[in-house]
PyMOL Python script that loads the backbone (N, CA, C, O; Angstrom):
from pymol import cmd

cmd.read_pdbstr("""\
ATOM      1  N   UNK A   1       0.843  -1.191   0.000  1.00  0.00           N
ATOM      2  CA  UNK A   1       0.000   0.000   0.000  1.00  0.00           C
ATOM      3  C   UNK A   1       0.884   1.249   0.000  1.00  0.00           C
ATOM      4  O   UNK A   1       1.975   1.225   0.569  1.00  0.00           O
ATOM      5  N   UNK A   2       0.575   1.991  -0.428  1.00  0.00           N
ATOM      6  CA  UNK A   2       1.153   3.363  -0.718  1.00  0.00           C
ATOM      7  C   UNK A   2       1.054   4.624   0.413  1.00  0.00           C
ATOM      8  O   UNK A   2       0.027   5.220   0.739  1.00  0.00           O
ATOM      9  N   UNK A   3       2.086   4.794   0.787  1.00  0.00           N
ATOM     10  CA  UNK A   3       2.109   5.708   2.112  1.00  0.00           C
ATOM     11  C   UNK A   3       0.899   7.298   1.324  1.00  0.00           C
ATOM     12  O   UNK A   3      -0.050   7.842   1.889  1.00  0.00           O
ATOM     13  N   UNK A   4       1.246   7.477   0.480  1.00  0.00           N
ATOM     14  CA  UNK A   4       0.855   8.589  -0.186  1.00  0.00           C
ATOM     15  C   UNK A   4      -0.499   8.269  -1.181  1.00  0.00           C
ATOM     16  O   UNK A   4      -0.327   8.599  -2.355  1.00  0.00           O
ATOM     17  N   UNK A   5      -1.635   7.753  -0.898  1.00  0.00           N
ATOM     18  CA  UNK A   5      -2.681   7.469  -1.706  1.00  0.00           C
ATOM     19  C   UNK A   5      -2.999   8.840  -2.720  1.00  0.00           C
ATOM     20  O   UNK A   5      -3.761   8.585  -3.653  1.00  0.00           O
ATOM     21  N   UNK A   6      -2.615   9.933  -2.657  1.00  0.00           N
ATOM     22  CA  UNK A   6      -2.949  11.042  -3.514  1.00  0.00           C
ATOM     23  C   UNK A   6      -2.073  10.931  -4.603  1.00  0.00           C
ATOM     24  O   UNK A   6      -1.835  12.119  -4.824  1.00  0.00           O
ATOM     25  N   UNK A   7      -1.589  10.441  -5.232  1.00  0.00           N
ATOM     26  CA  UNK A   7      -1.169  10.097  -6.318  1.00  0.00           C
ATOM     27  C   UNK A   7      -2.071   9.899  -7.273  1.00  0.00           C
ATOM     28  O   UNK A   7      -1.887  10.363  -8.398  1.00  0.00           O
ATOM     29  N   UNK A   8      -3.224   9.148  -6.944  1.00  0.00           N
ATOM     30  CA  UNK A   8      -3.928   8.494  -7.485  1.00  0.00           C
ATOM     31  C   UNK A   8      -4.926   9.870  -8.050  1.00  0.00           C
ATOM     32  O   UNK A   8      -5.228   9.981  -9.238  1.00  0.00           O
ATOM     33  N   UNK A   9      -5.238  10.580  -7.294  1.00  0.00           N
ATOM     34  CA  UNK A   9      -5.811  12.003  -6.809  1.00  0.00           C
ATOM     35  C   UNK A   9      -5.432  12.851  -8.259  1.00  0.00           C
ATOM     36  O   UNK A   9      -6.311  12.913  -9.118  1.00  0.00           O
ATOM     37  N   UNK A  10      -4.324  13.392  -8.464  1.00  0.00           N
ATOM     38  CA  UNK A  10      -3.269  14.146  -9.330  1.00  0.00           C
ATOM     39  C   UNK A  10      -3.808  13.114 -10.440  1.00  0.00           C
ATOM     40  O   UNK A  10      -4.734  13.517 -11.144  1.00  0.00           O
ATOM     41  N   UNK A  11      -3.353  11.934 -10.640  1.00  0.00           N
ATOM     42  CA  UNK A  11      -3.975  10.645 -12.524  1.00  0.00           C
ATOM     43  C   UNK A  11      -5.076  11.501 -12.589  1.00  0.00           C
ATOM     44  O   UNK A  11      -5.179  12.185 -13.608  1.00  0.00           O
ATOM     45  N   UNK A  12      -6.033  11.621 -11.600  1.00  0.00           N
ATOM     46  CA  UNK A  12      -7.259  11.478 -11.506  1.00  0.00           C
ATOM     47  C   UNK A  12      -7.755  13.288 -12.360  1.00  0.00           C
ATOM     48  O   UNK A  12      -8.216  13.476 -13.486  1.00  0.00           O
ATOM     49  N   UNK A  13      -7.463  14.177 -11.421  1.00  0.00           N
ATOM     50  CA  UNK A  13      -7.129  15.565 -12.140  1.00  0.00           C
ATOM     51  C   UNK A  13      -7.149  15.936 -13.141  1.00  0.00           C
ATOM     52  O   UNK A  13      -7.993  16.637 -13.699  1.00  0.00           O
ATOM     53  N   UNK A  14      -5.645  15.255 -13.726  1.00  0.00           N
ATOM     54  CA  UNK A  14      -4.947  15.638 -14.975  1.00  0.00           C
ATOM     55  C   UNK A  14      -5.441  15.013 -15.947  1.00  0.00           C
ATOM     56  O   UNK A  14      -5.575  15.702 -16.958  1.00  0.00           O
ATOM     57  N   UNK A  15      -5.805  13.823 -16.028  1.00  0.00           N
ATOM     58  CA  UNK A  15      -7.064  13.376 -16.912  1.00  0.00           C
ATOM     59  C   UNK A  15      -7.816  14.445 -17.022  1.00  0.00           C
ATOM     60  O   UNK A  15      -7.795  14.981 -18.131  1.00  0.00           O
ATOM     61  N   UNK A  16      -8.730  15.105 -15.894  1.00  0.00           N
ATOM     62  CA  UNK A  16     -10.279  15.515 -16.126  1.00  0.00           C
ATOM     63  C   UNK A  16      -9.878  16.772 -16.985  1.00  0.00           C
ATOM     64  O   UNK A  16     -10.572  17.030 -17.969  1.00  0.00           O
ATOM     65  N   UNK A  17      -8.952  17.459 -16.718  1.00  0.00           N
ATOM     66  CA  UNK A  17      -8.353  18.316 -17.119  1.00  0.00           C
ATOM     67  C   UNK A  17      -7.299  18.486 -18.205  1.00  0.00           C
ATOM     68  O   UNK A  17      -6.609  19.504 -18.178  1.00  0.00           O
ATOM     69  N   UNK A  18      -7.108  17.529 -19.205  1.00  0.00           N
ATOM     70  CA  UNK A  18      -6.615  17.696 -20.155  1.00  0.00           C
ATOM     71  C   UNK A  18      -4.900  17.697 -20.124  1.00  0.00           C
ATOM     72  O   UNK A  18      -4.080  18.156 -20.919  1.00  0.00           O
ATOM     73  N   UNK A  19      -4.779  17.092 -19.050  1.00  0.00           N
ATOM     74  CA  UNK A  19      -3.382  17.057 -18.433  1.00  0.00           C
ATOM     75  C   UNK A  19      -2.525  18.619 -18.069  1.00  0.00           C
ATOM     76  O   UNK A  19      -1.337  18.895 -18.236  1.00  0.00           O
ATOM     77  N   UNK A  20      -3.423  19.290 -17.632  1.00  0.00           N
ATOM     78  CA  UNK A  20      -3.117  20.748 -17.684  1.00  0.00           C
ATOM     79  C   UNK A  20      -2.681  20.824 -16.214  1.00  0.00           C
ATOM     80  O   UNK A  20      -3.437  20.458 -15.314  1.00  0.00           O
ATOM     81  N   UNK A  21      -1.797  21.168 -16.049  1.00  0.00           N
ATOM     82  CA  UNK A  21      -1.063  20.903 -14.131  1.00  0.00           C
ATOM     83  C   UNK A  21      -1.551  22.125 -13.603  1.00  0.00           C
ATOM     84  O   UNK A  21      -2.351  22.157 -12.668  1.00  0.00           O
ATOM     85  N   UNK A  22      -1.071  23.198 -14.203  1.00  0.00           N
ATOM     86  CA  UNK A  22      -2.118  24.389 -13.395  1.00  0.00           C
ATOM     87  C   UNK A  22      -2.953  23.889 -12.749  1.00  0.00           C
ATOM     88  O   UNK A  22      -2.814  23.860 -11.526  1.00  0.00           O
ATOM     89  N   UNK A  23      -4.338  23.214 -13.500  1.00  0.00           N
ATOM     90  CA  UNK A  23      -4.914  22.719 -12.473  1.00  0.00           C
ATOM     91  C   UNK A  23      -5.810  21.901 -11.471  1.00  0.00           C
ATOM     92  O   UNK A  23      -6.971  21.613 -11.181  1.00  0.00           O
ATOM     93  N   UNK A  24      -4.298  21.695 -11.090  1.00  0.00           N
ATOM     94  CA  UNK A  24      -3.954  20.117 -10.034  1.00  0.00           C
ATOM     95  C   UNK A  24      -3.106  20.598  -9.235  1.00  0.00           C
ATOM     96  O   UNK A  24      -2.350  19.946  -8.514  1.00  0.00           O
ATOM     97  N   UNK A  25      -3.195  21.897  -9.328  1.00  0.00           N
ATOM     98  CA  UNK A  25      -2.069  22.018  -8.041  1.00  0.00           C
ATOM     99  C   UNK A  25      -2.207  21.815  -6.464  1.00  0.00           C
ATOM    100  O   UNK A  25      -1.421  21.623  -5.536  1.00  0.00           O
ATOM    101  N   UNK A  26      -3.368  21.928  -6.588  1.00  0.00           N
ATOM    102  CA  UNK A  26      -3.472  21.524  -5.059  1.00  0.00           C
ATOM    103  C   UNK A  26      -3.731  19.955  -4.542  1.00  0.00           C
ATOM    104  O   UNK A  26      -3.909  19.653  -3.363  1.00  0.00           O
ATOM    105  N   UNK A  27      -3.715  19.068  -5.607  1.00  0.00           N
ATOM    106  CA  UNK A  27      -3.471  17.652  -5.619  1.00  0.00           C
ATOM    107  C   UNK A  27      -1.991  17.509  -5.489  1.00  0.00           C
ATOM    108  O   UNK A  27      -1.549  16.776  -4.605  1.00  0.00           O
ATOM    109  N   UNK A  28      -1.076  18.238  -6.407  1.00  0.00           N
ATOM    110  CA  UNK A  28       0.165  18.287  -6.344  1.00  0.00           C
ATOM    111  C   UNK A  28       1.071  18.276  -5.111  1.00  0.00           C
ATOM    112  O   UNK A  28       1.856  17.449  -4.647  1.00  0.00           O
ATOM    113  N   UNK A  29       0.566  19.821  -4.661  1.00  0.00           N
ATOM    114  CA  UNK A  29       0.768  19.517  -3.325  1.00  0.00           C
ATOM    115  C   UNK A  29       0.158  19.080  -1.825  1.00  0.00           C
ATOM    116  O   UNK A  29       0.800  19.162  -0.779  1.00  0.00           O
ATOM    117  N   UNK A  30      -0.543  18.836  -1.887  1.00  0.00           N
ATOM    118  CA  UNK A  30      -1.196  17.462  -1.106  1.00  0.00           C
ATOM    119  C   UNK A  30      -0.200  16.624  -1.068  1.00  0.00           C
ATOM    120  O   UNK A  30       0.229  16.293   0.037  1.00  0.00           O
ATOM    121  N   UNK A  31       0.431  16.058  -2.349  1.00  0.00           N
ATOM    122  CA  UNK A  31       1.179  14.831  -2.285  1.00  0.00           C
ATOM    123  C   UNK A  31       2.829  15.077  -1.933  1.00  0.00           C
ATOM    124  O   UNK A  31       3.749  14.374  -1.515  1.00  0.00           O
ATOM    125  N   UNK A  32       2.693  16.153  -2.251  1.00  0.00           N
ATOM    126  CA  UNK A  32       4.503  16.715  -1.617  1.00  0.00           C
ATOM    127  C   UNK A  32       4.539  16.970  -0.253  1.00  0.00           C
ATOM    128  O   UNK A  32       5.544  17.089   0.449  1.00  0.00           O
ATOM    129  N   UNK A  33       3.413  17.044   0.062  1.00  0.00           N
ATOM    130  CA  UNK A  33       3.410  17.186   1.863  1.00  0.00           C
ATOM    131  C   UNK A  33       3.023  15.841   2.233  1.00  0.00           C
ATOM    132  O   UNK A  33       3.531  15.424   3.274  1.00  0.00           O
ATOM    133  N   UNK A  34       2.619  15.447   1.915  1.00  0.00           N
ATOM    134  CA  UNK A  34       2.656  13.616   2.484  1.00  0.00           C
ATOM    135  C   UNK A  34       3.518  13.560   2.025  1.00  0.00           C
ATOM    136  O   UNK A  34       4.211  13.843   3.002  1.00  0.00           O
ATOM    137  N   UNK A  35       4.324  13.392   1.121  1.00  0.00           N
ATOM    138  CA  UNK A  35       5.436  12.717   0.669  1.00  0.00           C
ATOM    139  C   UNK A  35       6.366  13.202   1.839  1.00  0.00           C
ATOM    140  O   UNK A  35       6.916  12.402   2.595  1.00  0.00           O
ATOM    141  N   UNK A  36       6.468  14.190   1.911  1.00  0.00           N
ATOM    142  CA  UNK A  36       7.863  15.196   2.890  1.00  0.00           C
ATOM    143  C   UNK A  36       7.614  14.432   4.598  1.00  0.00           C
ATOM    144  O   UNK A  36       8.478  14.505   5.472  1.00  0.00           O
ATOM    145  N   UNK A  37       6.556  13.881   4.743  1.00  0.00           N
ATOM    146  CA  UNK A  37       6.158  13.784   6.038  1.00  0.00           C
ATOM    147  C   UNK A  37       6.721  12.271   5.903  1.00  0.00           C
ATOM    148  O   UNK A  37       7.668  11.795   6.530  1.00  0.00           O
ATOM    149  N   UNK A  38       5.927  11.643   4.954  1.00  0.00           N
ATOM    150  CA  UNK A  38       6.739  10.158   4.866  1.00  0.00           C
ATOM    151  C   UNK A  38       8.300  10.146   4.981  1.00  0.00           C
ATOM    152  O   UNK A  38       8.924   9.222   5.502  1.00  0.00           O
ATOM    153  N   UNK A  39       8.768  11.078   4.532  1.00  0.00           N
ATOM    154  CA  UNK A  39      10.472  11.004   4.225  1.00  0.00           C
ATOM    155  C   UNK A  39      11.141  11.410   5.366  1.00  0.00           C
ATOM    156  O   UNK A  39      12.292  10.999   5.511  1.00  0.00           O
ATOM    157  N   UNK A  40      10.439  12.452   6.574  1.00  0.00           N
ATOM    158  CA  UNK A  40      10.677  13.214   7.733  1.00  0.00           C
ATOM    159  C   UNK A  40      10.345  11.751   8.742  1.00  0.00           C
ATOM    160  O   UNK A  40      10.697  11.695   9.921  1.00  0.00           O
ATOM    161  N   UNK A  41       9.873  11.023   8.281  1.00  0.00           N
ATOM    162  CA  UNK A  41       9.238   9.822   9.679  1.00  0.00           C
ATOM    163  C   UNK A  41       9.779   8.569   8.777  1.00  0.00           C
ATOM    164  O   UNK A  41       9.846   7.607   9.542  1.00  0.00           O
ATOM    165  N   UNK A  42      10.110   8.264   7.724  1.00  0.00           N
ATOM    166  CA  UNK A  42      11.338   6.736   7.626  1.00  0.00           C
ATOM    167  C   UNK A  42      12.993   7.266   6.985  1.00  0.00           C
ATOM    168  O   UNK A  42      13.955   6.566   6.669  1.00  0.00           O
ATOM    169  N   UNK A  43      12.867   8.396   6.967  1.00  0.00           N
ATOM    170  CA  UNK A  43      14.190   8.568   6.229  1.00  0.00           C
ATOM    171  C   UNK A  43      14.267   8.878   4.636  1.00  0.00           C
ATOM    172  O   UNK A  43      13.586   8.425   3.716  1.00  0.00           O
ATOM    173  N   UNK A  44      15.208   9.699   4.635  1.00  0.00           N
ATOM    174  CA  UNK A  44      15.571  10.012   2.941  1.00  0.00           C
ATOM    175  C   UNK A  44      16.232   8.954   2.332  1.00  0.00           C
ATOM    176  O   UNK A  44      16.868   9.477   1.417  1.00  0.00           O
ATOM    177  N   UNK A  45      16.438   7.765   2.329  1.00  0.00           N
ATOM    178  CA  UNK A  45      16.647   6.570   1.826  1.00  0.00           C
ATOM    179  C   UNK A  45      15.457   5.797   1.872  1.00  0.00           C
ATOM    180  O   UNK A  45      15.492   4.733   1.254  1.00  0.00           O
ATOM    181  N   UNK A  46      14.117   6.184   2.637  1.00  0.00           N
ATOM    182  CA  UNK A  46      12.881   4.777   2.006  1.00  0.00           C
ATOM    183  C   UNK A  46      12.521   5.611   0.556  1.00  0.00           C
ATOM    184  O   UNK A  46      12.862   6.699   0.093  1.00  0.00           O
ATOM    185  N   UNK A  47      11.762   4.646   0.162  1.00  0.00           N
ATOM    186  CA  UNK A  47      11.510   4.536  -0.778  1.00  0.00           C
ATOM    187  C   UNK A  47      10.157   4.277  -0.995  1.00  0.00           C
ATOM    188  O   UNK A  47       9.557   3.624  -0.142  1.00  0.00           O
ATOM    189  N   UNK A  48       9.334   4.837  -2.392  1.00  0.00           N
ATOM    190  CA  UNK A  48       7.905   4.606  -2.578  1.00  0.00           C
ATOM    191  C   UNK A  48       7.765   4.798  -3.682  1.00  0.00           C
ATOM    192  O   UNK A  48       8.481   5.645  -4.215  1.00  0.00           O
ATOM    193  N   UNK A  49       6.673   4.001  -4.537  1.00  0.00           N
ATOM    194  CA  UNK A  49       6.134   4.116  -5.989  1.00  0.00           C
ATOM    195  C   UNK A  49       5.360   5.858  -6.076  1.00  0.00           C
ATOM    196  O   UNK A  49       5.432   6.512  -7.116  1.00  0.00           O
ATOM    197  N   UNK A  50       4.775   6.301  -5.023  1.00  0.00           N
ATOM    198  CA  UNK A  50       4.311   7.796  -5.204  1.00  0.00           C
ATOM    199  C   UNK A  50       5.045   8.814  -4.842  1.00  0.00           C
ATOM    200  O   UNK A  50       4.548   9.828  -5.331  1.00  0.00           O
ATOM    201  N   UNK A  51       5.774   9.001  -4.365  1.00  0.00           N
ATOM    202  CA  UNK A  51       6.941   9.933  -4.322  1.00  0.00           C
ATOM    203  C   UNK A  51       8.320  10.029  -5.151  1.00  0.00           C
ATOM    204  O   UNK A  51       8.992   9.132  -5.660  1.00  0.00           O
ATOM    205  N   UNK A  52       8.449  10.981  -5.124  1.00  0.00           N
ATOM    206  CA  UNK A  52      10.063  11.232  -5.593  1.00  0.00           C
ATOM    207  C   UNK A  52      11.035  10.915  -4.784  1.00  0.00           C
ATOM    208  O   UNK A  52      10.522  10.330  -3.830  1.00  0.00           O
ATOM    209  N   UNK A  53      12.126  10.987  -4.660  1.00  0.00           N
ATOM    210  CA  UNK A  53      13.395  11.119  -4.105  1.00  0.00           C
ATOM    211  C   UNK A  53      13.193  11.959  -2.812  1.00  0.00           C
ATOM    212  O   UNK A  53      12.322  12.819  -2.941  1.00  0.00           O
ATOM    213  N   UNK A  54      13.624  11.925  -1.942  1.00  0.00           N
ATOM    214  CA  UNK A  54      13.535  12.968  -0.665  1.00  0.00           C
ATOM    215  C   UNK A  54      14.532  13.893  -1.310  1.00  0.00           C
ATOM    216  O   UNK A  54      14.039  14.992  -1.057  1.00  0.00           O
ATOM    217  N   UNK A  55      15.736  14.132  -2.052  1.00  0.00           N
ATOM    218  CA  UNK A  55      16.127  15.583  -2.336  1.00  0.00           C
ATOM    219  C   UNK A  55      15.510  16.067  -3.575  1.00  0.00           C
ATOM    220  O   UNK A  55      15.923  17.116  -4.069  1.00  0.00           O
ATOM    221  N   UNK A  56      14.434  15.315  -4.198  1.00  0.00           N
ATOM    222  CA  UNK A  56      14.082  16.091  -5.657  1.00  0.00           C
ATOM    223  C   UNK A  56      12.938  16.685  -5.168  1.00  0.00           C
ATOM    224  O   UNK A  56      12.372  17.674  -5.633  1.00  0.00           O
ATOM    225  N   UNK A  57      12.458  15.668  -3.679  1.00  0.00           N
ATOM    226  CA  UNK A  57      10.807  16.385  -3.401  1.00  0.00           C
ATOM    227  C   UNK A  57      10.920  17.776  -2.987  1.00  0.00           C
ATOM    228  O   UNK A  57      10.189  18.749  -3.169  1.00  0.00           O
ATOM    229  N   UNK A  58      12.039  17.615  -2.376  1.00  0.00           N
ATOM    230  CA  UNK A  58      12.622  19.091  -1.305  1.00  0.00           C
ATOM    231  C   UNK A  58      13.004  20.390  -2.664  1.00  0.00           C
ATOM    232  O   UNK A  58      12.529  21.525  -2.670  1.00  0.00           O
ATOM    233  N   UNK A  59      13.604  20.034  -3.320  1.00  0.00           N
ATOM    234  CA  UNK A  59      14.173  20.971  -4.720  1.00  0.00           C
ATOM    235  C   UNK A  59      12.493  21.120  -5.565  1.00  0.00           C
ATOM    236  O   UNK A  59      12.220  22.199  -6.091  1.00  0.00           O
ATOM    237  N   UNK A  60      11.725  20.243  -5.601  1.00  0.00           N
ATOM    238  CA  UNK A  60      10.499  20.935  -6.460  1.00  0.00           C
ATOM    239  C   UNK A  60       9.383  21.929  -5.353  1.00  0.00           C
ATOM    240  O   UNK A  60       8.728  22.947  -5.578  1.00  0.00           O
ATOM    241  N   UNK A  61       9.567  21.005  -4.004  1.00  0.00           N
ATOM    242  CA  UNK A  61       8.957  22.203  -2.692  1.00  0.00           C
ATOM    243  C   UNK A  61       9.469  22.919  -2.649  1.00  0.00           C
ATOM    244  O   UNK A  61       8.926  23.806  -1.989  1.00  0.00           O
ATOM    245  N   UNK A  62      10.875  23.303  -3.208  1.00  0.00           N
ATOM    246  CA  UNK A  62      11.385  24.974  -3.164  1.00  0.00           C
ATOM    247  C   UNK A  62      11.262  25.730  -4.410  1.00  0.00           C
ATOM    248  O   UNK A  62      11.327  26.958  -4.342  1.00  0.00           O
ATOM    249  N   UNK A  63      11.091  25.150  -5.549  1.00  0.00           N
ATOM    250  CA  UNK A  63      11.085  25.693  -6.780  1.00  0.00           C
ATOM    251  C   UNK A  63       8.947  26.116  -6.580  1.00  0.00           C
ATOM    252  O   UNK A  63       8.608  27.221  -7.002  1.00  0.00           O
ATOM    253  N   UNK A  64       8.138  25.455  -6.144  1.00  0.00           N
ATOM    254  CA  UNK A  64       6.884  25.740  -6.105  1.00  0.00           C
ATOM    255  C   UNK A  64       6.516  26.683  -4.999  1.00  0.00           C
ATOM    256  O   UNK A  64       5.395  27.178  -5.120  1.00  0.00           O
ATOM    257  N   UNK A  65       7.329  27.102  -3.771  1.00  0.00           N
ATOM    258  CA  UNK A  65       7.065  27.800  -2.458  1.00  0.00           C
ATOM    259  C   UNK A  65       7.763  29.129  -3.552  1.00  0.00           C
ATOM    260  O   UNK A  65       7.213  30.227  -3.625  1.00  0.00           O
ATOM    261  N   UNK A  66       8.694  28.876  -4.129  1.00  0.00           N
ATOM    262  CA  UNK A  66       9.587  30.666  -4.748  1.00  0.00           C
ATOM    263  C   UNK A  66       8.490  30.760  -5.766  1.00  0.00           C
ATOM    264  O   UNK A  66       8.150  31.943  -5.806  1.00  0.00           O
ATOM    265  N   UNK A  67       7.594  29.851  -6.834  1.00  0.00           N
ATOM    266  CA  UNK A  67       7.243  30.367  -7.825  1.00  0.00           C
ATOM    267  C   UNK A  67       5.939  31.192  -7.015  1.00  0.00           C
ATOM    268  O   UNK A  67       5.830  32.416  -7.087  1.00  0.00           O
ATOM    269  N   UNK A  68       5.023  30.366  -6.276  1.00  0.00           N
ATOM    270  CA  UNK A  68       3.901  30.729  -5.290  1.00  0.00           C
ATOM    271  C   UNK A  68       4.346  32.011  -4.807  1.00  0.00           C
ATOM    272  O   UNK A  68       3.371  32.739  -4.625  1.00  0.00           O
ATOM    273  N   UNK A  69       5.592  32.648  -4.489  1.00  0.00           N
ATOM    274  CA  UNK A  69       5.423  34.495  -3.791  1.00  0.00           C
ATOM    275  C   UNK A  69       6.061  34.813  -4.687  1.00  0.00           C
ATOM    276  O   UNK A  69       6.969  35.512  -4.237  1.00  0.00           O
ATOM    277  N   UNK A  70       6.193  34.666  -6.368  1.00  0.00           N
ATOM    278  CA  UNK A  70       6.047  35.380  -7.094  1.00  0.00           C
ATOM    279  C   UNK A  70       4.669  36.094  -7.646  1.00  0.00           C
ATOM    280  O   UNK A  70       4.441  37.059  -8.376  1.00  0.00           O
ATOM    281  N   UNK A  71       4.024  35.329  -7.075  1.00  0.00           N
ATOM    282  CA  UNK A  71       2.379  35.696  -7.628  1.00  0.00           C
ATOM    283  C   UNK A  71       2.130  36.480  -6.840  1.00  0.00           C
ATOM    284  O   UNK A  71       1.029  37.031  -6.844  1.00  0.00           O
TER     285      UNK A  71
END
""", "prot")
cmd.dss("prot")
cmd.show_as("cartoon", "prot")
cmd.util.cbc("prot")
cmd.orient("prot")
């Protein structure tokens, strides 16, 4: 089972939506904050089919927190 069931959430989205990420963003991050919490409570070495990497999750949570107070 998948620590992060919102994965499924985001397929689900980007389908309805034409695969347009704009918007899914708040599916998006839903799943980067579970993900970050999973990685904060087994370590940046577990591993999962719905997450990224613990340093790519951290590098796209900083590239999406700088683009977010550009707006």
């Amino acid at each position: 089972m998948s620590p992060c069931p919102k994965s499924c959430a985001i397929q689900d989205c980007l389908q309805k939506n034409s695969f347009n990420e704009d918007k899914c963003q708040a599916q998006i991050d839903a799943l980067y904050e579970c993900c970050n919490a999973f990685y904060q409570a087994q370590g940046d070495q577990a591993s999962t089919l719905s997450c990224p990497r613990a340093n790519l999750l951290r590098l796209k949570m900083k590239q999406r927190a700088q683009a977010a107070e550009k707006q």
